[in-house]
N, C-alpha and C positions, 0 to 999 in steps of 0.2 A: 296199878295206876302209876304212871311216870308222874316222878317232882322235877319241875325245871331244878336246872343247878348249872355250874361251871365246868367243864372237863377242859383239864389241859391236854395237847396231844402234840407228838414231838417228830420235825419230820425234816429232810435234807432235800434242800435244791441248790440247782448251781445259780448264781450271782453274775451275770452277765457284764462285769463291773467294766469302766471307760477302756482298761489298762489290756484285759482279755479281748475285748471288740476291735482294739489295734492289733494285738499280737495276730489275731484269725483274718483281719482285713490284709497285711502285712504278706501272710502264707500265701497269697492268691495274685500279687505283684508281679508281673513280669518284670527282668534286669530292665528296661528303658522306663516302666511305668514306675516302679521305686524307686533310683535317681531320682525322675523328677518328682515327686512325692515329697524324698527328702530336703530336695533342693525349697523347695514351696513352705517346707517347715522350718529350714535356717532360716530363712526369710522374716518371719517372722519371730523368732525367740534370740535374743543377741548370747545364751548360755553354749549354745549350739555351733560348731566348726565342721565346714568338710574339708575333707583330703582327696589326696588323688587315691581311686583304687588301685590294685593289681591283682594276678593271680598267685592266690598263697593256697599250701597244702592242707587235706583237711588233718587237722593239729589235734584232731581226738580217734583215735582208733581204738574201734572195739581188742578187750585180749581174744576174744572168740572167735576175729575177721581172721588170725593170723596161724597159719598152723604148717611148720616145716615140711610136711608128707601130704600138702593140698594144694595140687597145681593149681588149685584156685585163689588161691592167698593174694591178699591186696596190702597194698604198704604205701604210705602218708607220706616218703620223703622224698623229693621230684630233683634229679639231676639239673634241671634247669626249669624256670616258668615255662607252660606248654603254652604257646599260642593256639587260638581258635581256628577253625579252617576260613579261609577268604568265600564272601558268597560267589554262588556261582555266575557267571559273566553273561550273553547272548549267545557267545561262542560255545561255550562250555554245557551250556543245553542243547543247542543243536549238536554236539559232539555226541553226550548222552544219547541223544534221539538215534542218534547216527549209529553206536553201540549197540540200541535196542531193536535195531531194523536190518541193517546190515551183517553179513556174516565174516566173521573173522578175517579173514583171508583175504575181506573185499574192504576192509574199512579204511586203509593205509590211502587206495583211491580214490574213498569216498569224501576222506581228509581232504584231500588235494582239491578237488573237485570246489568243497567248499571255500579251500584258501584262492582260488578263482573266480570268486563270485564279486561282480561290482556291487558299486555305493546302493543299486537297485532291489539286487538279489536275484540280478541274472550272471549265466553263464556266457560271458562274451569270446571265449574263443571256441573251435569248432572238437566237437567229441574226439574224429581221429587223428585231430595234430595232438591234442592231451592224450591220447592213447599209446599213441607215436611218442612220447616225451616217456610214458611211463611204463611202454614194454610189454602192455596189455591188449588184448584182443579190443576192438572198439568195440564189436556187439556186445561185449560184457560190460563195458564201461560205459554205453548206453543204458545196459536194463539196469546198472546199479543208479544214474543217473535220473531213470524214468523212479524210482525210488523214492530218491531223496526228493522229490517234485512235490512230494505227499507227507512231507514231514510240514509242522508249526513253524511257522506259518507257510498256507499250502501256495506253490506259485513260486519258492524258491529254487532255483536252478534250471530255469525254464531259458528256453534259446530264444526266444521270442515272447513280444507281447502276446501276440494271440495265443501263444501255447499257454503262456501263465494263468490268462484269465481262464483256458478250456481246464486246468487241472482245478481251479478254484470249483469251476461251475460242476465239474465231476464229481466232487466231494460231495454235491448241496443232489445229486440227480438230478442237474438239467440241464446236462450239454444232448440237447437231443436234435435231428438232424437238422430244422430251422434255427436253432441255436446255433451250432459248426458253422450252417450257411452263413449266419451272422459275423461269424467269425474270422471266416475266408475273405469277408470283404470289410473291414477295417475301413479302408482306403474311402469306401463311399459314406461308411457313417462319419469320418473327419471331413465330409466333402457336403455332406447334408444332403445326399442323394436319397431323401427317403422313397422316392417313386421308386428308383432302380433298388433301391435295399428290398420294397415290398416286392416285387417282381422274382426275386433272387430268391428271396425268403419261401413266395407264397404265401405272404400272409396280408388280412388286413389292416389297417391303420390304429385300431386300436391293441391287436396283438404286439404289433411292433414295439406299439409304444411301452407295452408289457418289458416287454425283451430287453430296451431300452434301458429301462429304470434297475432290472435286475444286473448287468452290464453294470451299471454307475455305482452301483451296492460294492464291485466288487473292488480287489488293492492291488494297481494294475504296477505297484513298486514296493513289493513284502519286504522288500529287503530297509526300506526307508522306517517302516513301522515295524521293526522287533519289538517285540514284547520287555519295557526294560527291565534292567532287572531289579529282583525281587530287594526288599532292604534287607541289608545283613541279616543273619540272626546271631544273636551275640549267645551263646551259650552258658548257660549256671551249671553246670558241672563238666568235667573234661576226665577224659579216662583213656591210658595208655597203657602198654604191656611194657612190663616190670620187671625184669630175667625170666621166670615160670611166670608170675605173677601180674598184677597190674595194682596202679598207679592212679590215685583216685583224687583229684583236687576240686575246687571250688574255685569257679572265674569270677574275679570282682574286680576286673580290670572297669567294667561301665558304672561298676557301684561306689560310689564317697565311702570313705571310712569320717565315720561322726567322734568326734570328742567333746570334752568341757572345755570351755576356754576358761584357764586358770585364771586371769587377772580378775575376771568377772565371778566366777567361784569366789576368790576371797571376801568378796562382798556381804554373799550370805550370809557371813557371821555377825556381821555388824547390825546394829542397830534402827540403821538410817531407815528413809524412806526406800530408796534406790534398794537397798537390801531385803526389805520386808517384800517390795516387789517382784525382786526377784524368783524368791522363795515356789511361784507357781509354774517360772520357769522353768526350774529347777528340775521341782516335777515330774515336768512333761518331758525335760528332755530325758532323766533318767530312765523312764518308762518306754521312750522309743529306743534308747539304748540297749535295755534288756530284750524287748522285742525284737531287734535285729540279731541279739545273740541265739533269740532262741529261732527263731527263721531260719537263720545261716546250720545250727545244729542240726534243726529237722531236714531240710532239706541233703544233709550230709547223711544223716540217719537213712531217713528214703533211700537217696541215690546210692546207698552201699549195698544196702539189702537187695535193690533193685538188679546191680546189674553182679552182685552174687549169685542171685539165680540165676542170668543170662550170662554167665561166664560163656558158653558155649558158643552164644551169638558173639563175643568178642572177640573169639578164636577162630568162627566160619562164616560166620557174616547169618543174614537174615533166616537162607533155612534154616538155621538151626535154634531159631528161637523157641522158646518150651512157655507153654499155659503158663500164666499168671495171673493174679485177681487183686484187688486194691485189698481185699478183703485177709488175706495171707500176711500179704505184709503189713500190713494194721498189725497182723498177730505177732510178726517178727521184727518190732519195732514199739511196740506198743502204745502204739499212738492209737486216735478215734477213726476208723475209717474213715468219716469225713472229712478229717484235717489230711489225713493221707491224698485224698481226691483236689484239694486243694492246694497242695505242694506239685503235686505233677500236673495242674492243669497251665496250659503254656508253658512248660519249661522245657529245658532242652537239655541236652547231653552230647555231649562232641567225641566220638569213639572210633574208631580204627577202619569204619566203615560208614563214616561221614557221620554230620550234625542232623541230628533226630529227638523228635521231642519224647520224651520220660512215657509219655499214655502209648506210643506205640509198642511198651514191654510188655502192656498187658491186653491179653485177650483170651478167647474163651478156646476151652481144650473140645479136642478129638482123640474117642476113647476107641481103640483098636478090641480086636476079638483077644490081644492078648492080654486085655490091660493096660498097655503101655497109651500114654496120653503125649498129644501133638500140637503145637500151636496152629490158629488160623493164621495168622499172620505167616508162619512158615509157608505155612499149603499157599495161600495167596499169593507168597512171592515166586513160589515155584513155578505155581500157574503161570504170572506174569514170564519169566524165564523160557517157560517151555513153547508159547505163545509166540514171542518175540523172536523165538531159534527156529520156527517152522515151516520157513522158504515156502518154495511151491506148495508141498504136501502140507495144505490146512489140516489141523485139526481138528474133529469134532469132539463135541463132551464127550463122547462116550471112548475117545480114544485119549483124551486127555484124563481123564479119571482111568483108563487102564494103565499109564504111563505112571499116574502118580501111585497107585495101588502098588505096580513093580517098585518104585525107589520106597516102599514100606510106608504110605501114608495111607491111615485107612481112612477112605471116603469117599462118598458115592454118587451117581451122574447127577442127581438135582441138586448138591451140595454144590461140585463144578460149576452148575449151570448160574446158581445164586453167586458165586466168588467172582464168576466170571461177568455178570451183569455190572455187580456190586466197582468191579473193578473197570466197569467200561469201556469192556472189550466186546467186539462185536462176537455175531454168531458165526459160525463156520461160513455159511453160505453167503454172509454179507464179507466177510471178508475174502472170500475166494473172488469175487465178481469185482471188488476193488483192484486185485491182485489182475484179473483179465484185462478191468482198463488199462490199469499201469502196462 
């Protein structure tokens, strides 16, 4: 028979205390969302000062990061602050585009081409006086021409109204032959001939008026509505190559440095009212002090271990990025995975082959017949590469998975076909029949 009684029993949990819910809220801060953050808390506490930030090195390195016979070896002390790279411009993406679609050999004209496009984002002088200027066959400076017609936004580099709208309505499939008819005669729809437009068309009054509305849907001046651009992205860490090595800092050019304001510190000691008040100041501000120290550290932690693994990608650019998991570096860092997943969410990294956020170093491997493991992100880029280099002769999966097998990636036609969706590239056959109209 049991006798009630008291049992003691002795047991550990963690304490969620004000001081920790800062520090993990803090990890999770983008550079513009923590400025203002901070800004909003001097505001209110008079213990508190900010300063201007800058870019300082990071001032703790591991002994283990550094090793004389590891051309991977990183080092903390920067010949000069590195600035961030400038976002990209309108110009500077349709350049991009222009890289990804055009062939080497033809992008010098494609340039051009572009630096002759009016306020509209047509091409107002005639293909063979600019062919004539630049030494080149016209019908090649045409078909590169009918090209760029099909980059973001579509309708740039067109000779004509009618042309621009017909490559818009191409894009959507429905330049179809009452459509073109529509087209050929401009003249009557600014004239309000709808008798003679139906006539012309073949159609009836309420098709037309179909055709009508799809017409006013479209942007008969691409060149007036570029897409602006994107707001900077200010990067939390920056990483450059260092003699073998690289060069690993912390940008806190957008972030305040906080201090105590000493006049207000002496206070504390005193007796007064003013003094005893302070006292929860105090506090708090010390508390978001140490939490910025410890921020700044993790995030320096992270971003070491991070792009020590992907030393290779700093050296070749994307193929050569190698499987990584949040989960690893939790281990080699020894932080909580979770804190990990929250230090790289939003952040960014400025590296030798542009500003990119921290989550694109990790992804999941591909394990070859030899063992040897591969990033998705590699294979993905590759794709994207082999895609954008395939002029006439499209590709299909099954010749894009024999292509990537040859350069040693192992991976197979429905994996292509998912990278390939995934990345929002059409299918062979849709993209060979774009390639006809153009």
């Amino acid at each position: 028979m049991l006798v009630p009684g008291l049992i003691q029993r002795q047991s550990q949990s963690l304490v969620m205390t004000p001081q920790l819910r800062q520090a993990i809220a803090l990890l999770q801060y983008t550079q513009t969302d923590l400025a203002q953050h901070l800004r909003q808390i001097c505001e209110t506490n008079p213990l508190l000062i900010l300063e201007p930030g800058d870019t300082v090195p990071d001032p703790t390195p591991s002994p283990d990061d550094f090793h004389d016979d590891d051309p991977d070896r990183f080092t903390t002390a920067p010949e000069r602050p590195e600035a961030a790279a400038p976002p990209p411009s309108d110009r500077d993406e349709l350049i991009l585009q222009i890289c990804l679609s055009i062939a080497p050999d033809e992008q010098y004209a494609a340039i051009h081409l572009l630096d002759c496009l009016d306020e509209t984002g047509r091409l107002p002088v005639s293909v063979p006086d600019l062919a004539t200027e630049l030494g080149v066959d016209a019908r090649k400076l045409e078909a590169i021409r009918q090209t760029l017609m099909y980059l973001e936004p579509v309708g740039l580099f067109a000779r004509s109204l009618e042309e621009c709208l017909a490559a818009q309505l191409r894009v959507r499939n429905r330049l179809d032959p009452a459509m073109q008819t529509l087209l050929d005669n401009l003249d009557l729809l600014a004239r309000r001939d709808w008798r003679r437009l139906r006539e012309k068309c073949a159609l009836d009054q309420d098709d037309l008026l179909d055709m009508l509305t799809e017409i006013q849907a479209l942007d008969p001046r691409p060149g007036l509505n570029l897409p602006p651009p994107a707001p900077p992205i200010e990067p939390d860490l920056i990483v450059r190559p260092n003699g073998t090595g690289f060069r690993l800092t912390l940008n806190t050019r957008l972030l305040p440095k906080l201090r105590l304001d000493d006049t207000m510190r002496a206070q504390l000691d005193s007796q007064t009212e003013a003094g005893k008040a302070l006292l929860a100041y105090a506090t708090e501000a010390t508390a978001l002090i140490r939490a910025l120290d410890s921020r700044k550290q993790s995030l320096l932690t992270v971003g070491r271990a991070i792009v020590q693994h992907q030393a290779t990608f700093l050296r070749d650019g994307p193929i050569a990025l190698r499987p990584l998991t949040m989960r690893e570096i939790a281990e080699r860092t020894e932080l909580h995975e979770s804190s990990v997943s929250r230090i790289v969410s939003s952040k960014y990294i400025d590296t030798p082959h542009g500003t990119v956020p921290l989550k694109m170093f990790f992804s999941t491997a591909l394990t070859s017949e030899d063992g040897t493991t591969q990033s998705a992100h590699a294979i993905q880029h590759r794709l994207q590469a082999l895609v954008a280099a395939e002029g006439d002769a499209v590709l299909s999966d099954d010749a894009l998975t024999t292509l990537l097998q040859k350069e040693g990636f192992s991976i197979q036609r429905r994996t292509v076909a998912k990278y390939r969706e995934g990345l929002g590239i059409a299918k062979s056959s849709q993209r060979k029949r774009l390639r006809r109209t153009s």
